[in-house]
Each structure stands twice: as C-alpha cells, then as structure tokens.
C-alpha positions as CSV (number, residue, x, y, z in Angstrom):
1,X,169.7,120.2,170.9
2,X,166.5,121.0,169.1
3,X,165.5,119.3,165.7
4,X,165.8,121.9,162.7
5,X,162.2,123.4,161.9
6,X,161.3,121.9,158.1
7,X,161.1,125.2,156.4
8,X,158.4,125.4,153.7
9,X,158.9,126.4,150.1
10,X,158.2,130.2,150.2
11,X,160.6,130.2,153.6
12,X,163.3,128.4,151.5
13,X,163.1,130.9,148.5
14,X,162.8,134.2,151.1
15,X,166.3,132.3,152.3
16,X,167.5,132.3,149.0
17,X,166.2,135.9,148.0
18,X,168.6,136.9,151.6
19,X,171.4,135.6,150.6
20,X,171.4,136.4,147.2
21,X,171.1,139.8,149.0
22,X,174.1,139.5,150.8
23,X,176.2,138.0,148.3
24,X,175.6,140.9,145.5
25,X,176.2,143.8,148.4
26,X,180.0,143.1,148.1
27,X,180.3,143.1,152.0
28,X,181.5,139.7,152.8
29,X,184.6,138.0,152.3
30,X,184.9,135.6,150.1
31,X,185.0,132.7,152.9
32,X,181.4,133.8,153.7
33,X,180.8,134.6,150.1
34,X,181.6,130.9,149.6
35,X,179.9,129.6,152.5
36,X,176.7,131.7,152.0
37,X,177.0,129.8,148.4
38,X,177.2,126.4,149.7
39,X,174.0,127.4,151.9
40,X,172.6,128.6,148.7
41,X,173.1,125.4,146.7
42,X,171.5,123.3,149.6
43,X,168.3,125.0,149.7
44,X,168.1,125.1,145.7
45,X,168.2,121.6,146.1
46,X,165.3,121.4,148.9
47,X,163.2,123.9,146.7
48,X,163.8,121.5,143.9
49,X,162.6,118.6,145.7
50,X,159.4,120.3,147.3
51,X,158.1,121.4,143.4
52,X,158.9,117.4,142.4
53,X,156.9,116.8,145.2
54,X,154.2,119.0,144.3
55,X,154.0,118.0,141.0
56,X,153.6,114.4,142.1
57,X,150.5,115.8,143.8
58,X,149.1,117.6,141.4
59,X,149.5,114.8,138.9
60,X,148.0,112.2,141.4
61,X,145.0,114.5,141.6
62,X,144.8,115.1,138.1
63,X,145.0,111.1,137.1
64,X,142.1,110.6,140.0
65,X,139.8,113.5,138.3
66,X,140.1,111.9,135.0
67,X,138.9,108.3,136.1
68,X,135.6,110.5,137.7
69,X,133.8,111.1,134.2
C-alpha cells in the first residue's frame, strides 16, 4: 500500500471547495452527505494546523529581522 501524498494548503481548500460542491447539489444521500462531512471536518482541521504553522514562521522570521537593526 502506498503512503498518502501530504497535500498542501491550497490542495486541502480546492478539497474543501469540492465537497462543499457536492454537498450543496442535493445529489447525495445523506450517508454520503454525512461522510463527505466528516471528510470535510478533517481537512478544516489540517488547513488549521498548516496556517498555525505558517504563522509560526512568519513570526520566527519577523522576531529574527527585528534583532538585525
């Protein structure tokens, strides 16, 4: 089995933007409706965690440019 590609923040959001997609068409049942949900929370979550992660960066980068006067 392969390992799951690490999808990077604009692929997680285009994910999100699809399944929003899909869930406001009114096609699926609500089992996929619920499961496309799930999927949705999860890569919220990831999203969140790569802008923290960012921002850790940015702030690190910041603080190092302020000790350069």
């Amino acid at each position: 089995m392969m390992a799951k590609k690490i999808k990077n923040f604009a692929e997680n959001i285009n994910e999100l933007e699809n399944i929003i997609a899909k869930m406001e068409d009114g096609e699926l049942s609500l089992e996929e409706m619920l499961s496309q949900y799930a999927k949705g929370v999860e890569i919220l979550a990831i999203c969140r965690t790569q802008l923290q992660e960012a921002e850790t960066k940015i702030q690190a980068v910041k603080g190092s440019g302020e000790n350069d006067d």
